[in-house]
Backbone bond lengths (Angstrom), bond angles and torsions (degrees), N, CA, C in turn:
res aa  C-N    CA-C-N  psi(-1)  N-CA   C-N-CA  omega(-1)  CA-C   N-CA-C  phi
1 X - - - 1.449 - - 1.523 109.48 -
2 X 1.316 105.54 142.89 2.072 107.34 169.96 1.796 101.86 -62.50
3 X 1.134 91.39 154.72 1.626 112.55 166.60 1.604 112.76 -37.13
4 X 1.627 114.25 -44.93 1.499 120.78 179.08 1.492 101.22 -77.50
5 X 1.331 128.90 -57.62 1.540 111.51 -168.25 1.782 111.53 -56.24
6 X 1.554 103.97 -30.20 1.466 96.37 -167.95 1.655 91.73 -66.77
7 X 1.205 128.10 -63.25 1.427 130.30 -165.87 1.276 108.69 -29.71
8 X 1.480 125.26 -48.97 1.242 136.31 -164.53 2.147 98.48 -70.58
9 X 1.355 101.95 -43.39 1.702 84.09 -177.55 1.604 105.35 -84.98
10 X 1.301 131.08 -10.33 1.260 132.72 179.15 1.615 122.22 -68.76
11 X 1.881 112.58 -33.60 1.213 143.81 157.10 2.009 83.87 105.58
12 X 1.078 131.28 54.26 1.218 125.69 178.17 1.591 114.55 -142.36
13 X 1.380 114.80 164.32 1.408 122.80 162.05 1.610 124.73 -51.20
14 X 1.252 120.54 118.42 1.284 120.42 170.02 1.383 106.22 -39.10
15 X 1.389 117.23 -61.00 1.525 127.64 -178.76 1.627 114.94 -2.07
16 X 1.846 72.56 -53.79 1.949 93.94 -134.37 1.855 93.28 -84.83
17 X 1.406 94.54 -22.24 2.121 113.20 -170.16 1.870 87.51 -62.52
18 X 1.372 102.42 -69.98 1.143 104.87 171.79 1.729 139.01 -39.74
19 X 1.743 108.76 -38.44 1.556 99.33 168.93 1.604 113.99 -77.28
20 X 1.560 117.32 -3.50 1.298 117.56 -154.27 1.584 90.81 -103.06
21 X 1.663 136.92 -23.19 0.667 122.62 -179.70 1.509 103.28 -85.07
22 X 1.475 124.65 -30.28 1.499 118.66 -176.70 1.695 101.90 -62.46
23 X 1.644 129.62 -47.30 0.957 120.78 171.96 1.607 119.62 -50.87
24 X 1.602 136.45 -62.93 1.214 124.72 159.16 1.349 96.45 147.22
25 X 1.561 127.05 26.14 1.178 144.74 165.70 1.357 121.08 -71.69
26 X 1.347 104.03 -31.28 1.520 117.16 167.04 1.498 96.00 -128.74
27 X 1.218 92.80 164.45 1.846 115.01 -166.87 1.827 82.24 -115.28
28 X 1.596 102.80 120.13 1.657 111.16 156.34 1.444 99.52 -124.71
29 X 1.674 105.82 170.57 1.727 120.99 160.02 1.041 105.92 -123.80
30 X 1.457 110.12 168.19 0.938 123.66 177.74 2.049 97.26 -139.59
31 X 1.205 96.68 151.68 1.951 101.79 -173.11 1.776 85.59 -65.39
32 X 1.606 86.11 -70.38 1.788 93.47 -166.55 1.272 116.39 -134.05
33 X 1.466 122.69 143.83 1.725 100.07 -169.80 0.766 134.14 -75.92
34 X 1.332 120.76 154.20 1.763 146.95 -120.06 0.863 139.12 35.58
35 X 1.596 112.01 27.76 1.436 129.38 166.73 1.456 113.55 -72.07
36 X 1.362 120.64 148.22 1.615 102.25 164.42 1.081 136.73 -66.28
37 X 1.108 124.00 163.92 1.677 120.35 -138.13 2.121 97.49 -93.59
38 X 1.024 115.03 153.30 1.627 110.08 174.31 1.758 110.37 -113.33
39 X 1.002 111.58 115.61 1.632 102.46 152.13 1.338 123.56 -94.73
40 X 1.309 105.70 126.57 2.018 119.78 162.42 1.486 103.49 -71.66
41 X 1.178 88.28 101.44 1.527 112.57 161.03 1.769 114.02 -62.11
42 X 1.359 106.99 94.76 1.702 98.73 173.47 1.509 100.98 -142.37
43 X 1.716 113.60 157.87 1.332 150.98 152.11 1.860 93.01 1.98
44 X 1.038 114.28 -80.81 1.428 113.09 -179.91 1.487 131.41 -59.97
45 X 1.057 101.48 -19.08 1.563 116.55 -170.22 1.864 91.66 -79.20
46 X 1.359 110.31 -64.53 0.978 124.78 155.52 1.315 134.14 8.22
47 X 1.499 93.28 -74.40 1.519 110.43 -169.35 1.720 114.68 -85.43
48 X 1.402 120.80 3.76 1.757 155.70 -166.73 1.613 76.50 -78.18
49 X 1.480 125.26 -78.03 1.493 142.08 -167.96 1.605 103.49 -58.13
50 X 1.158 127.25 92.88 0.947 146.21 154.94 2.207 139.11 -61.03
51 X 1.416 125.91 129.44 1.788 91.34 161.36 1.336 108.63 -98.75
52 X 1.079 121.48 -4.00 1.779 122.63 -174.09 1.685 96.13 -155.07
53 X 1.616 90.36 145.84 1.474 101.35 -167.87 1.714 87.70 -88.89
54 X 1.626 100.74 161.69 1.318 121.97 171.29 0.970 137.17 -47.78
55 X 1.428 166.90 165.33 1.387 146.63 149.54 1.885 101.95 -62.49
56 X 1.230 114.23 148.61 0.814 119.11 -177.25 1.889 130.52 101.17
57 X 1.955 106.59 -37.50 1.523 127.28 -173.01 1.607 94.38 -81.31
58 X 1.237 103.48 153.67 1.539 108.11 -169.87 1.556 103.66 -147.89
59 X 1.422 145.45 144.10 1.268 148.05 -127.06 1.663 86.11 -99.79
60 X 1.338 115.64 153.98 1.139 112.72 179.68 1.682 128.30 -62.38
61 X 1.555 123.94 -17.33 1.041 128.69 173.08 1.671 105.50 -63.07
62 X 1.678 118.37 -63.31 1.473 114.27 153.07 1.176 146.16 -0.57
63 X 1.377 96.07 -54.55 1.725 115.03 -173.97 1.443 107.91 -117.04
64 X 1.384 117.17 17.19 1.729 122.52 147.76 1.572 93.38 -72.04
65 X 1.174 114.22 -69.83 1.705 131.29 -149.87 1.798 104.77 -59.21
66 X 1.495 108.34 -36.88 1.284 101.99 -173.81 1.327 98.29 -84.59
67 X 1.024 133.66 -39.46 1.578 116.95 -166.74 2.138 98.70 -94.69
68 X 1.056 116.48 -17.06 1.542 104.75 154.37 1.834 93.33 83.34
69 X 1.142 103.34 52.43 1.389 103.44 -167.89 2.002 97.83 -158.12
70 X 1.712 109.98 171.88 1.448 78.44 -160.99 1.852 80.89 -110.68
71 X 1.959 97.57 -170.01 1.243 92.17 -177.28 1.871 130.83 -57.67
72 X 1.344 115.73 -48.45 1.287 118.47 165.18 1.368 129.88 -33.02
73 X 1.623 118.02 -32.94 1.114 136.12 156.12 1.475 133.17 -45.31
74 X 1.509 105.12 -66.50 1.388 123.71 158.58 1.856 126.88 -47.67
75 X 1.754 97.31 -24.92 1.390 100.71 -174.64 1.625 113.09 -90.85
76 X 1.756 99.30 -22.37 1.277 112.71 174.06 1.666 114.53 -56.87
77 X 1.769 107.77 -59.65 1.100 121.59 -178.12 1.612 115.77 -48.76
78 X 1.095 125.14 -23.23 1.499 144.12 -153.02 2.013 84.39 -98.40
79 X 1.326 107.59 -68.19 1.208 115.08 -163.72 1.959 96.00 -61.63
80 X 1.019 126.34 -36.18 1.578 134.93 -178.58 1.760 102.63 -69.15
81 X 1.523 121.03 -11.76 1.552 99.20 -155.26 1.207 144.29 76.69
82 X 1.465 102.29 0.27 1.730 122.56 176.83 1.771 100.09 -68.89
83 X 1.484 103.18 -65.48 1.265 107.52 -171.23 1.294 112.94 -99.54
84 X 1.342 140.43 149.86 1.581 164.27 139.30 1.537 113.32 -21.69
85 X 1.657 130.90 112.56 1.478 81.34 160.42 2.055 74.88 -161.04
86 X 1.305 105.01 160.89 1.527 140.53 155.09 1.592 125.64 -87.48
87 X 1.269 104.89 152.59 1.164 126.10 -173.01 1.803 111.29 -102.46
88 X 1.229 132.01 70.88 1.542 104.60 -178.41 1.315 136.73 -50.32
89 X 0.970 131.97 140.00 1.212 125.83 -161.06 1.864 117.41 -97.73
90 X 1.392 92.36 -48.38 1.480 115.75 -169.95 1.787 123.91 -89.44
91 X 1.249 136.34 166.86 1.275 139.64 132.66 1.818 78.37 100.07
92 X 1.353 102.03 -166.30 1.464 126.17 176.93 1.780 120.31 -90.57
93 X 1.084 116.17 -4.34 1.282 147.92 163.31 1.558 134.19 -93.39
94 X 1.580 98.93 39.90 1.760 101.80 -166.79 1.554 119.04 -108.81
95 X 1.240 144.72 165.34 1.175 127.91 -140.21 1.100 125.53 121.71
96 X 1.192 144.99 137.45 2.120 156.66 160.48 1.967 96.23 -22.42
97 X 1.256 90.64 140.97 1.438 90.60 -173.36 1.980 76.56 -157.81
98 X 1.457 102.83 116.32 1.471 122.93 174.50 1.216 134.83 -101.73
99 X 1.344 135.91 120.85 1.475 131.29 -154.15 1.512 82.46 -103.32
100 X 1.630 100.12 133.11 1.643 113.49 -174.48 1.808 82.57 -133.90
101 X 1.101 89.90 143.51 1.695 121.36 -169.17 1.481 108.63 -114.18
102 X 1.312 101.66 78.56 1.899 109.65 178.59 1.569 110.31 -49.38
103 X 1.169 125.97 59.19 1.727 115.15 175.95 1.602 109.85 -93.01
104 X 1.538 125.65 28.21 1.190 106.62 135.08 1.107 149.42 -109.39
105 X 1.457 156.46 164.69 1.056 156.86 -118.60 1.449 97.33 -105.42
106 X 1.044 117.95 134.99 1.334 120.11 170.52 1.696 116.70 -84.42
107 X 1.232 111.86 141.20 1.388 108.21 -169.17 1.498 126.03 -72.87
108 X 1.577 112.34 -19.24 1.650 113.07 162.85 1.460 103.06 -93.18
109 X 1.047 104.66 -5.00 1.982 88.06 -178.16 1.584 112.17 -59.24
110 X 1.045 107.58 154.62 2.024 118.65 177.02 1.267 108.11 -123.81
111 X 0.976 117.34 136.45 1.496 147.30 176.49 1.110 115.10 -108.38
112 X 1.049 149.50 46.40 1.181 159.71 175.88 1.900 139.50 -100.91
């Protein structure tokens, strides 16, 4: 699909389809360069576009603070496959929403 048809089933801005594929959040082709760009429309790609975030995904300001790292960081990890994350789609609240995985130990916790 072009950059506009995908936008249109994704419920988003071409704009934004487009900076996300130059960033590497989405995977496009191109035949030859400076052709327009293609997205493969699949099942997984899909399911990225969200109307309500998950239990668990937390707004990107959130998931600076918990993982103690800054935003560029977090977007890297996301773009690498380290981290989880959705696209919201809907409401006045739309935007990357990142599932951060508290697996460290808390410092009063007991183990005992």
């Amino acid at each position: 699909m072009s950059i506009k048809q995908a936008a249109v089933v994704l419920n988003m801005a071409p704009s934004t389809l487009h900076r996300w594929v130059n960033d590497g959040f989405v995977v496009g082709e191109q035949v030859t360069p400076g052709a327009p760009w293609q997205i493969r429309m699949s099942d997984d790609l899909a399911r990225q576009f969200v109307e309500d975030a998950p239990e668990g995904y937390v707004v990107m300001q959130e998931a600076t603070k918990r993982l103690g790292v800054s935003r560029q960081t977090v977007l890297q990890r996301v773009k690498r496959g380290e981290l989880e994350a959705v696209h919201v789609c809907q409401g006045r609240r739309k935007g990357l929403r990142i599932r951060v995985i508290d697996d460290k130990p808390d410092l009063f916790s007991h183990t005992s």
